[in-house]
PQR file with spaces between the fields and no chain letter, atoms N, CA, C, O and H, PARSE charges and radii, in Angstrom:
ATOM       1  N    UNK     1       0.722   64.977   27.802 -0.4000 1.5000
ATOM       2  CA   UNK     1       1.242   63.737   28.327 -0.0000 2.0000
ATOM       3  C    UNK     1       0.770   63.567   29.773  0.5500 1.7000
ATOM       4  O    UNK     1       0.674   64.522   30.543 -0.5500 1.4000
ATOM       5  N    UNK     2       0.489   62.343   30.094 -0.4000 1.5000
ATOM       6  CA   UNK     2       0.073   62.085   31.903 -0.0000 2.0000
ATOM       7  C    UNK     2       1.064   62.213   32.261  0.5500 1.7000
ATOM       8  O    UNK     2       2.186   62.215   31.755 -0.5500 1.4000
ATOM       9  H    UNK     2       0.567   61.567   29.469  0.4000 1.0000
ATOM      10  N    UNK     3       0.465   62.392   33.671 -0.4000 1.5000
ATOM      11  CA   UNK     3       1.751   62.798   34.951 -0.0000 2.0000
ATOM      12  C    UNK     3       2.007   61.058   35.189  0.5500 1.7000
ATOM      13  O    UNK     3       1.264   60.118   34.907 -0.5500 1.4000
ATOM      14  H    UNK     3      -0.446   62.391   34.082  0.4000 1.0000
ATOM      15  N    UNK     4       3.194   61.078   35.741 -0.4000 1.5000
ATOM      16  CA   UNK     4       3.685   60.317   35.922 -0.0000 2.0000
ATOM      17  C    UNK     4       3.040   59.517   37.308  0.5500 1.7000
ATOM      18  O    UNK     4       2.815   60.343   38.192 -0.5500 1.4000
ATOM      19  H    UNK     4       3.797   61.842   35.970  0.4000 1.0000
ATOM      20  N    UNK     5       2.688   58.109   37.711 -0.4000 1.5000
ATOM      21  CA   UNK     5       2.564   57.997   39.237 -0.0000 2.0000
ATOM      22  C    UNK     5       3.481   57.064   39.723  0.5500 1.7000
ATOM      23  O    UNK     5       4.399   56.661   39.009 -0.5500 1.4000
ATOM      24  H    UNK     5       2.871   57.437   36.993  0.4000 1.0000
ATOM      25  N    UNK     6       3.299   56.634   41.013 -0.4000 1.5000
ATOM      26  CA   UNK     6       4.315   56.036   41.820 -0.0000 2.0000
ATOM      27  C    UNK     6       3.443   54.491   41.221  0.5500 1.7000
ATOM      28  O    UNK     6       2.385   54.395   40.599 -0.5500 1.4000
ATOM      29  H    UNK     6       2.553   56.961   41.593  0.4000 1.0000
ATOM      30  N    UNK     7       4.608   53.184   41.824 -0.4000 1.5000
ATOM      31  CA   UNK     7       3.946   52.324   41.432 -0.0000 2.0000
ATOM      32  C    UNK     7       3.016   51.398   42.593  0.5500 1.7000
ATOM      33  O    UNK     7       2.437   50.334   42.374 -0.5500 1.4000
ATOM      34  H    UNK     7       5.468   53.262   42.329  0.4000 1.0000
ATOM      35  N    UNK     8       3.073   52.107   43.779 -0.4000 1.5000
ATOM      36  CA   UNK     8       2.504   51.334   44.769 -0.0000 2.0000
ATOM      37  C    UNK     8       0.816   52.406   44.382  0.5500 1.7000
ATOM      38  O    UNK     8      -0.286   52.158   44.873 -0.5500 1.4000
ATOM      39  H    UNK     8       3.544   52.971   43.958  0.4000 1.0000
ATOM      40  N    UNK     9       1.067   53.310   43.607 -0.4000 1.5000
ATOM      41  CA   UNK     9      -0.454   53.702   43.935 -0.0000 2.0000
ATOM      42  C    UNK     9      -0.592   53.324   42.629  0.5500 1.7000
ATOM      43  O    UNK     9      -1.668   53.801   42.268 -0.5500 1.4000
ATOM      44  H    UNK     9       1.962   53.512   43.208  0.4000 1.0000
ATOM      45  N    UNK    10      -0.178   52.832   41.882 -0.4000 1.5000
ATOM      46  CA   UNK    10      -1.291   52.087   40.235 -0.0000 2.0000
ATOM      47  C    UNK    10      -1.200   50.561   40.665  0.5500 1.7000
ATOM      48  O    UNK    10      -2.218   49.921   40.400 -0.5500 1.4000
ATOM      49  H    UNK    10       0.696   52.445   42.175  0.4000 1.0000
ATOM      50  N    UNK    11      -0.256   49.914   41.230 -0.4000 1.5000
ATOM      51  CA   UNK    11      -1.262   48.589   42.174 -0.0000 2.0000
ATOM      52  C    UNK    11      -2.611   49.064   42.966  0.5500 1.7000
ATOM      53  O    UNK    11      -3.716   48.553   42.782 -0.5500 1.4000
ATOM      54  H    UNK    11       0.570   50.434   41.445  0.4000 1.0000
ATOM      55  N    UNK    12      -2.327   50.166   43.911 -0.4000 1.5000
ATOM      56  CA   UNK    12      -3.724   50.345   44.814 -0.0000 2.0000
ATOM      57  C    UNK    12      -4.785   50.351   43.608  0.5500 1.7000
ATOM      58  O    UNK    12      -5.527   49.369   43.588 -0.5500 1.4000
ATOM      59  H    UNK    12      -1.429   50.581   44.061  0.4000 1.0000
ATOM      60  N    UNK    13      -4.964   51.287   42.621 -0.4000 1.5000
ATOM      61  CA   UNK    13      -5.747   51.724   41.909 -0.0000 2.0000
ATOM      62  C    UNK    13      -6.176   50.201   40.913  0.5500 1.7000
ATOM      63  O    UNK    13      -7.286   49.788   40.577 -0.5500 1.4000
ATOM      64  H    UNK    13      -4.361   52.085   42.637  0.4000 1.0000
ATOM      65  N    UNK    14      -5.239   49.818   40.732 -0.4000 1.5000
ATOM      66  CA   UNK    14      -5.432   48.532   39.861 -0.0000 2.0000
ATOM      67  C    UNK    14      -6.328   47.495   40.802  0.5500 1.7000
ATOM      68  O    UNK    14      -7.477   47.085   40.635 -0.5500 1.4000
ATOM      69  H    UNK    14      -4.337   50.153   41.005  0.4000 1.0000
ATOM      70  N    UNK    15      -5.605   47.296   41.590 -0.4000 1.5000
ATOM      71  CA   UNK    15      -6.820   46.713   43.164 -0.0000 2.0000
ATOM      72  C    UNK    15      -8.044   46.737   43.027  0.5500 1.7000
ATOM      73  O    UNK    15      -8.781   45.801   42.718 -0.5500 1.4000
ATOM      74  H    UNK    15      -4.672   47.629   41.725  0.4000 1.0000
ATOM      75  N    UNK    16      -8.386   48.128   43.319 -0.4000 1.5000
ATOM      76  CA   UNK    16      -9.585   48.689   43.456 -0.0000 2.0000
ATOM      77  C    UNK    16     -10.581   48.560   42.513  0.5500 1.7000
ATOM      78  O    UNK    16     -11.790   48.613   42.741 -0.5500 1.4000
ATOM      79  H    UNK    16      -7.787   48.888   43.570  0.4000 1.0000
ATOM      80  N    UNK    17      -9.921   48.352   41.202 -0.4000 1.5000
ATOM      81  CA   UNK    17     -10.604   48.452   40.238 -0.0000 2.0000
ATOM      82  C    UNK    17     -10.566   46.828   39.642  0.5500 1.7000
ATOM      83  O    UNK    17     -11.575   46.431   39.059 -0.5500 1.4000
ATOM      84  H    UNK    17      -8.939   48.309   41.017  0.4000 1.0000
ATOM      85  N    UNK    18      -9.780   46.208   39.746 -0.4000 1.5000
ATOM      86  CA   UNK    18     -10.246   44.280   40.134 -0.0000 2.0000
ATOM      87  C    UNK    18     -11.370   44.315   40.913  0.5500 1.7000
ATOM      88  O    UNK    18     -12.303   43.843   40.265 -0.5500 1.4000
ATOM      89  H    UNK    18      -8.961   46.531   40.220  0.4000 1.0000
ATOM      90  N    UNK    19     -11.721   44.672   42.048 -0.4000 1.5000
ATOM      91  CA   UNK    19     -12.328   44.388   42.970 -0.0000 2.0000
ATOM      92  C    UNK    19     -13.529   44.844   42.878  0.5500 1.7000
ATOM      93  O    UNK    19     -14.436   44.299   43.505 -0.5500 1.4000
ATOM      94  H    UNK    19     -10.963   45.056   42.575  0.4000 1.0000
ATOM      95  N    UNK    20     -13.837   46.349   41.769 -0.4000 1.5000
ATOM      96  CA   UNK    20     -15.451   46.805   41.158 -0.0000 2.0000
ATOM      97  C    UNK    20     -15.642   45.454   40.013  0.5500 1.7000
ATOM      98  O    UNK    20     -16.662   44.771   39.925 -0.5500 1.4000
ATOM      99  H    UNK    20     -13.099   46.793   41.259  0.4000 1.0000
ATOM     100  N    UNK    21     -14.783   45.337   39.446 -0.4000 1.5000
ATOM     101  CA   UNK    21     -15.336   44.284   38.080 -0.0000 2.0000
ATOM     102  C    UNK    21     -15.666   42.777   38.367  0.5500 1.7000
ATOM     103  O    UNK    21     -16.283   41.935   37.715 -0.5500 1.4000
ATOM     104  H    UNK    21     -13.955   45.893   39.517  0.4000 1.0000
ATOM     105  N    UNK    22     -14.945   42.740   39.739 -0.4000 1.5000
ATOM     106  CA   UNK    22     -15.770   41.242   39.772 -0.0000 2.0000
ATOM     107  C    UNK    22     -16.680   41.874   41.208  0.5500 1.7000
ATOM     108  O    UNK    22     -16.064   41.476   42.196 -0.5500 1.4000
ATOM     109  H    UNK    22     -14.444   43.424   40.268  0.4000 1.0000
ATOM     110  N    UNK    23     -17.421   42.375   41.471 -0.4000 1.5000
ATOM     111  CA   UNK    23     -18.372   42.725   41.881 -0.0000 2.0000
ATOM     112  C    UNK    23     -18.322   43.413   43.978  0.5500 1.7000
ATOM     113  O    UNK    23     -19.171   44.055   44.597 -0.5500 1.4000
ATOM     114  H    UNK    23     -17.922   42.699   40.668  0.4000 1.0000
ATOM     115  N    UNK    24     -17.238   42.986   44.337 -0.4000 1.5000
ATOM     116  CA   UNK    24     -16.638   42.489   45.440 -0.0000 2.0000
ATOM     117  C    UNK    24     -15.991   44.265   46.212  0.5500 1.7000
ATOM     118  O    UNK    24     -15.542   44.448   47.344 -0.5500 1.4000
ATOM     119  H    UNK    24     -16.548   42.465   43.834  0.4000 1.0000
ATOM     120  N    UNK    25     -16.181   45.262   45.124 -0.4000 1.5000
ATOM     121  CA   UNK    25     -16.005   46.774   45.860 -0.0000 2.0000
ATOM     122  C    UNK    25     -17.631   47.131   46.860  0.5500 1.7000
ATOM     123  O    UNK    25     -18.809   46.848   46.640 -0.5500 1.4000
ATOM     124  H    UNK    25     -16.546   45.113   44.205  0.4000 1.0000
ATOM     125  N    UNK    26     -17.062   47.730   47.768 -0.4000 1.5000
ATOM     126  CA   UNK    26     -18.103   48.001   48.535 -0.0000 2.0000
ATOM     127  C    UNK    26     -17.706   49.469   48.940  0.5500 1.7000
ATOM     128  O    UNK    26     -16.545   49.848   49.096 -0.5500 1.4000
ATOM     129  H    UNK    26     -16.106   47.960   47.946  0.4000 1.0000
ATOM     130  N    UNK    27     -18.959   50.326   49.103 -0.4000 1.5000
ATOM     131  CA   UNK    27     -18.269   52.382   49.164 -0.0000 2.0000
ATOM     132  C    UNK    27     -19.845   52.773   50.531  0.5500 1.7000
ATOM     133  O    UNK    27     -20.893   52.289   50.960 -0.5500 1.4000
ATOM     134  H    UNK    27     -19.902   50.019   48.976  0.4000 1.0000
ATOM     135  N    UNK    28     -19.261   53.539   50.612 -0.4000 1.5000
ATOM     136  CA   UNK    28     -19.788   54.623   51.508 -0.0000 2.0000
ATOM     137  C    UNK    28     -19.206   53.909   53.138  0.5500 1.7000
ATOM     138  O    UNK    28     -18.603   52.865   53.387 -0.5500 1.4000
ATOM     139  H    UNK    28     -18.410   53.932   50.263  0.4000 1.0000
ATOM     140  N    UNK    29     -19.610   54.791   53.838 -0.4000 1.5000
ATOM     141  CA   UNK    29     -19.340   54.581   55.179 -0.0000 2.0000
ATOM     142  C    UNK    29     -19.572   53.418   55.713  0.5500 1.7000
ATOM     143  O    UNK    29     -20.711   52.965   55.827 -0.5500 1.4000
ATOM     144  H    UNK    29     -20.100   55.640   53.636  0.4000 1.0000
ATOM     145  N    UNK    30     -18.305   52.694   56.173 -0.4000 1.5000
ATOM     146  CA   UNK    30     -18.762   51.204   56.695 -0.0000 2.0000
ATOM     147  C    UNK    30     -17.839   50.165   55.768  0.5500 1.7000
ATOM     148  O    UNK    30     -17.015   49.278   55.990 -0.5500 1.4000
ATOM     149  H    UNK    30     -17.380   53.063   56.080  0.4000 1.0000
ATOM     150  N    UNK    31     -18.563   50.898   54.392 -0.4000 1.5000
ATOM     151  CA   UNK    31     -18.040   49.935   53.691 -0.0000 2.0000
ATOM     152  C    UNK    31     -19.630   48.714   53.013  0.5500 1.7000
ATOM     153  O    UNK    31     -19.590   47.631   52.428 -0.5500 1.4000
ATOM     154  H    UNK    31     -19.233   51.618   54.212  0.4000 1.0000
ATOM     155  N    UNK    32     -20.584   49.404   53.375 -0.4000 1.5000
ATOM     156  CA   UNK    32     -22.011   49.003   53.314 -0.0000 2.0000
ATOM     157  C    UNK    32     -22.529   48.066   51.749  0.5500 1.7000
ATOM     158  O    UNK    32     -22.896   46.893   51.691 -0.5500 1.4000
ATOM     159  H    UNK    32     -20.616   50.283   53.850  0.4000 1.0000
ATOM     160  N    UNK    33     -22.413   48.917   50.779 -0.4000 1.5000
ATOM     161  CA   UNK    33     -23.296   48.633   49.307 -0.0000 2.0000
ATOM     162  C    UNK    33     -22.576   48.428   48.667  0.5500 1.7000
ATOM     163  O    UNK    33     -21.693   49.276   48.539 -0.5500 1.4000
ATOM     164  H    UNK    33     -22.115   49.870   50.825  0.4000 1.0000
ATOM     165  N    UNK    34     -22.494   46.927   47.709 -0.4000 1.5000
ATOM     166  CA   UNK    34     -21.711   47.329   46.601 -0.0000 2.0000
ATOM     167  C    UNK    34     -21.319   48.437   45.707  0.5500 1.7000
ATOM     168  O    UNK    34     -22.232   48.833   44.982 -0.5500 1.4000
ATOM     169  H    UNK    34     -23.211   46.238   47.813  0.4000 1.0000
ATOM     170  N    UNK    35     -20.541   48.844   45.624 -0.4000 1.5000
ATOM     171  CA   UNK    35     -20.608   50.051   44.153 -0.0000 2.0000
ATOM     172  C    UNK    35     -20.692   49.681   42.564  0.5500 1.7000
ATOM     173  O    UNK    35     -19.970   49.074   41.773 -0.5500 1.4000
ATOM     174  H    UNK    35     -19.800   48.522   46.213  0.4000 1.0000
ATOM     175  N    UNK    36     -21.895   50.334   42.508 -0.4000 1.5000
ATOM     176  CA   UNK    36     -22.376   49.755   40.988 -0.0000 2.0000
ATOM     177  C    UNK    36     -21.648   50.831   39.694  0.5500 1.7000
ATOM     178  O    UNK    36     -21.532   50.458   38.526 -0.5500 1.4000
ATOM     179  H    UNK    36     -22.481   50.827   43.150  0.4000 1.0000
ATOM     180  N    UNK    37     -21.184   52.292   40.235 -0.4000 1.5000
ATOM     181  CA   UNK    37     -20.945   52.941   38.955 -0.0000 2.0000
ATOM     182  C    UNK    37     -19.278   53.145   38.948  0.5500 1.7000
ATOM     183  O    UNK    37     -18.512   53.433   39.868 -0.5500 1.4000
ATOM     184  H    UNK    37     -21.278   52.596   41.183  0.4000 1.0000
ATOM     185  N    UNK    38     -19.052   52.891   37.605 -0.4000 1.5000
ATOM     186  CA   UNK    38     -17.370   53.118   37.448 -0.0000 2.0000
ATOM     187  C    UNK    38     -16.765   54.106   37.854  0.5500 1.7000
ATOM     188  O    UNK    38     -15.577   54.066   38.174 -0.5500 1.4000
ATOM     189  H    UNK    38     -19.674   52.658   36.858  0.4000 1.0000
ATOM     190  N    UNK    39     -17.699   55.449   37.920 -0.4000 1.5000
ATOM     191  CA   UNK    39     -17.618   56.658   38.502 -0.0000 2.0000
ATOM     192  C    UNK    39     -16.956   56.326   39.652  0.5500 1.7000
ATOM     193  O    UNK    39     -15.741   56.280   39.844 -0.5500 1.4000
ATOM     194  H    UNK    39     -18.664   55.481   37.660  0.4000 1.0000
ATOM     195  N    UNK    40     -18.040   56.054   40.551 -0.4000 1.5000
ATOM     196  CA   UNK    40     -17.532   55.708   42.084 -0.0000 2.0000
ATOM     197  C    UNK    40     -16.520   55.134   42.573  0.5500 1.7000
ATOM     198  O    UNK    40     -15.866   55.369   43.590 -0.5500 1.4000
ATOM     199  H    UNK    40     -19.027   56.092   40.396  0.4000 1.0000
ATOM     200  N    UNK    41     -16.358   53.719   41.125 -0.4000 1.5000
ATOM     201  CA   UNK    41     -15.077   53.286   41.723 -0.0000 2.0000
ATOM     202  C    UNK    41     -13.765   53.987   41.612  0.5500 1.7000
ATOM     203  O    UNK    41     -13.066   54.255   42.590 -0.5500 1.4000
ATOM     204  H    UNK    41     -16.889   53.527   40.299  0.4000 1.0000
ATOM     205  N    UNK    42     -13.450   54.285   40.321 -0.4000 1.5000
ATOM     206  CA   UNK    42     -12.437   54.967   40.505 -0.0000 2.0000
ATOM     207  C    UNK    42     -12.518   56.425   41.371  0.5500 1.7000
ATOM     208  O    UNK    42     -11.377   56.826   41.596 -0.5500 1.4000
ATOM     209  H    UNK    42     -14.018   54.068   39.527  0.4000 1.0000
ATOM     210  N    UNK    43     -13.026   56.860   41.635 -0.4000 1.5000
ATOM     211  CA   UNK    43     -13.075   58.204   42.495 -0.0000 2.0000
ATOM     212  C    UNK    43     -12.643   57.534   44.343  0.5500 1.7000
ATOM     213  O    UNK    43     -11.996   58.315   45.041 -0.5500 1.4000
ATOM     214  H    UNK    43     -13.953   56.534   41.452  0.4000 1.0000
ATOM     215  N    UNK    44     -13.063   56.076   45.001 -0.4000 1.5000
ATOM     216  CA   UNK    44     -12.467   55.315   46.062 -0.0000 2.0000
ATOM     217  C    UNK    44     -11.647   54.921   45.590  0.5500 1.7000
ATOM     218  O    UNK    44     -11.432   54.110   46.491 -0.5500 1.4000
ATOM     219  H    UNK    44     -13.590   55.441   44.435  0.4000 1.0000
ATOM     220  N    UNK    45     -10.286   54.571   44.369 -0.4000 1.5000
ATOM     221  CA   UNK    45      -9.473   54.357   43.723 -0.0000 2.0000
ATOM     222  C    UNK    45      -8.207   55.293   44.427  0.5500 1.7000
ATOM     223  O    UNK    45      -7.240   54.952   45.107 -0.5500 1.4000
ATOM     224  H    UNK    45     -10.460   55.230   43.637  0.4000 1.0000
ATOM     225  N    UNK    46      -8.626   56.486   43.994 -0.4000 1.5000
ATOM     226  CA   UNK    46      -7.959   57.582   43.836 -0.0000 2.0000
ATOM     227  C    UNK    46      -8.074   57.911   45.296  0.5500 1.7000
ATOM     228  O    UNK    46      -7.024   57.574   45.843 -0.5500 1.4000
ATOM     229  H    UNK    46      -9.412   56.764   43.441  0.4000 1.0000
ATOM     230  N    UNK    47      -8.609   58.240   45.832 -0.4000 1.5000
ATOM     231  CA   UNK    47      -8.504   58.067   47.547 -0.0000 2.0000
ATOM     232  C    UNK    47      -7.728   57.290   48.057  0.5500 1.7000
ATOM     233  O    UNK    47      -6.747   57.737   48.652 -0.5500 1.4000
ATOM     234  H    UNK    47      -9.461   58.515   45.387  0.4000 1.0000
ATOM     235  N    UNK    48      -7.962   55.866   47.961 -0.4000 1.5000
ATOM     236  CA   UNK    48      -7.064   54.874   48.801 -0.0000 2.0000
ATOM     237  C    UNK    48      -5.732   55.229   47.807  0.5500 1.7000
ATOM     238  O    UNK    48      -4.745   55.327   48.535 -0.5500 1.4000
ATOM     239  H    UNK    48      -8.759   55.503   47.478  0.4000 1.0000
ATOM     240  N    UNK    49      -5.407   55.437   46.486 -0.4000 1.5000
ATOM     241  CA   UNK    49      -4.319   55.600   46.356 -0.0000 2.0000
ATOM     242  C    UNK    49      -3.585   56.855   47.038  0.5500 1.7000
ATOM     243  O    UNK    49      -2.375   57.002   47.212 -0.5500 1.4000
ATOM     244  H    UNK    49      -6.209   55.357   45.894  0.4000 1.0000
ATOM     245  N    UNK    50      -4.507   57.616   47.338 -0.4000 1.5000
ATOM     246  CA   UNK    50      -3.728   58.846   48.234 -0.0000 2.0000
ATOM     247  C    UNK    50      -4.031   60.310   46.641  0.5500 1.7000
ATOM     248  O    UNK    50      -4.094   61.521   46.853 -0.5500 1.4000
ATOM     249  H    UNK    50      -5.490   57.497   47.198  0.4000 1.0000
ATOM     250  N    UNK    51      -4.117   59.848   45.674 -0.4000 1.5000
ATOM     251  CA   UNK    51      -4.053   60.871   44.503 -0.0000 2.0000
ATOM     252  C    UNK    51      -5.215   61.932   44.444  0.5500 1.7000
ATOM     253  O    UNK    51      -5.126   62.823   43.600 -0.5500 1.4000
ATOM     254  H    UNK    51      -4.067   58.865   45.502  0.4000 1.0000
ATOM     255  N    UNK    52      -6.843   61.868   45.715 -0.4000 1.5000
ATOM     256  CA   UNK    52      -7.620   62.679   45.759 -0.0000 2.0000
ATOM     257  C    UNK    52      -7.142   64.873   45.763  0.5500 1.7000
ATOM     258  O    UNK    52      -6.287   65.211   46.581 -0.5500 1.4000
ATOM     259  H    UNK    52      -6.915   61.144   46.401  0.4000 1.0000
ATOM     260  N    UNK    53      -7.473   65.470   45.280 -0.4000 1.5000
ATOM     261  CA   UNK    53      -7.093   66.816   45.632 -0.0000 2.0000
ATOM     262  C    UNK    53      -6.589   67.039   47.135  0.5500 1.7000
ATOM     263  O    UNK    53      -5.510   67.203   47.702 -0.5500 1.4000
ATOM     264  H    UNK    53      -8.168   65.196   44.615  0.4000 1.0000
ATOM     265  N    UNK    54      -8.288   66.937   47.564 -0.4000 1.5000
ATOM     266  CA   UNK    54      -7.871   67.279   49.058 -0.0000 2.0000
ATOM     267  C    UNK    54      -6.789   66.333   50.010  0.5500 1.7000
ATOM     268  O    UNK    54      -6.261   67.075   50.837 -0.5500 1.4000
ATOM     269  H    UNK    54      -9.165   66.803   47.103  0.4000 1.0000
ATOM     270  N    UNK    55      -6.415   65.238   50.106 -0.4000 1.5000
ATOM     271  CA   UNK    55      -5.189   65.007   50.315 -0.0000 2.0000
ATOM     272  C    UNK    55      -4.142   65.277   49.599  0.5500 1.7000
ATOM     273  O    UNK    55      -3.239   65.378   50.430 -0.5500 1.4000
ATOM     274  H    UNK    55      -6.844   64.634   49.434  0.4000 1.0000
ATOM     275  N    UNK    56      -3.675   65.468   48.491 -0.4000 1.5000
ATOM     276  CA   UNK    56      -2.614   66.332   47.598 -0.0000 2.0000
ATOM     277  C    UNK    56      -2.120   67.536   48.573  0.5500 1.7000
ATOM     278  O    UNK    56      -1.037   67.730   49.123 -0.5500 1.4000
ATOM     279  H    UNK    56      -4.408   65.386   47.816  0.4000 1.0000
ATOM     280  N    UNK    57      -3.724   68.498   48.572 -0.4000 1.5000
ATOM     281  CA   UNK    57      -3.196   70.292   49.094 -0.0000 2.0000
ATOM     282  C    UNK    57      -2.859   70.075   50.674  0.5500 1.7000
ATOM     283  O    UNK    57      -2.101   70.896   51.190 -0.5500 1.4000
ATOM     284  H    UNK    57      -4.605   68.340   48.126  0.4000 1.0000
ATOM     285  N    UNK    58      -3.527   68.711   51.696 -0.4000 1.5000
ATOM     286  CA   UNK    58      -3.299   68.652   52.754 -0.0000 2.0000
ATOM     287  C    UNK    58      -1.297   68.290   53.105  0.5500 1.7000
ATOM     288  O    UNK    58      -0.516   68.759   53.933 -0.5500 1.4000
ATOM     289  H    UNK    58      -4.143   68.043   51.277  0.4000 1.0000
ATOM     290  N    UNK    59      -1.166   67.417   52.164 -0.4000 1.5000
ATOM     291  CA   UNK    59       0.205   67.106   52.397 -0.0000 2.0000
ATOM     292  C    UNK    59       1.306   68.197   51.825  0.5500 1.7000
ATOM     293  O    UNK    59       2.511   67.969   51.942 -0.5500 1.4000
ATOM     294  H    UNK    59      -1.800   67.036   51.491  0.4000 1.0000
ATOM     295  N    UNK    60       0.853   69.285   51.256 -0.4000 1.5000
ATOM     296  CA   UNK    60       1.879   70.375   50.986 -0.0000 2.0000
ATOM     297  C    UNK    60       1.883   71.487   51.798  0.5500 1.7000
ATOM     298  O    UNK    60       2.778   72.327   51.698 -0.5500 1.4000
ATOM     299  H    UNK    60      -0.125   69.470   51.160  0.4000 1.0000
ATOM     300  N    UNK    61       0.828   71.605   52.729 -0.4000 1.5000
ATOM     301  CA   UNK    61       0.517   72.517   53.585 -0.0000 2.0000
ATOM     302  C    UNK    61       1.322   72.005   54.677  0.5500 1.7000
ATOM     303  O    UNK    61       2.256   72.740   54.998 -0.5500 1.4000
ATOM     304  H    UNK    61       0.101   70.923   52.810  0.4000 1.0000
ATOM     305  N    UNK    62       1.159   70.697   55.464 -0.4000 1.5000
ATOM     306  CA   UNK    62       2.232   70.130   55.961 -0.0000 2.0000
ATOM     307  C    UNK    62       3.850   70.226   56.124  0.5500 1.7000
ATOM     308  O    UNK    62       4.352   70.457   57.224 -0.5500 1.4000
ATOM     309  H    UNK    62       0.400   70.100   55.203  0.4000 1.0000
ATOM     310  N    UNK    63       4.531   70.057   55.094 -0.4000 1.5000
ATOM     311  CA   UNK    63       5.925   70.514   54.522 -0.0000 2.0000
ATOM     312  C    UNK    63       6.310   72.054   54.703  0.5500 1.7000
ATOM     313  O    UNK    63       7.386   72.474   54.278 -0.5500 1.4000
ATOM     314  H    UNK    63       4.123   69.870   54.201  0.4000 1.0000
């Protein structure tokens, strides 16, 4: 079964991923090139939602 998420990060993620399909996501530093692969988008998805690993292990080290 999936883990459960919060609902402000499946809006972010839902966002993000409106915003690859009508063409209008842009990735790398700056914010420069469209992003053409679904890969990419959801992987800046999961970032701006906060759900990447390395922010996960950063915020428990914290606590």
């Amino acid at each position: 079964m999936a883990p459960r998420t919060k609902r402000g990060r499946r809006r972010t993620v839902s966002r993000v991923m409106r915003e690859f399909k009508t063409g209008e996501l842009k990735g790398g530093r700056g914010r420069r090139g469209k992003v053409k692969s679904r890969r990419q988008a959801i992987a800046i998805a999961l970032t701006e939602a906060g759900v990447s690993r390395k922010q996960r292990s950063n915020r428990h080290k914290k606590r």
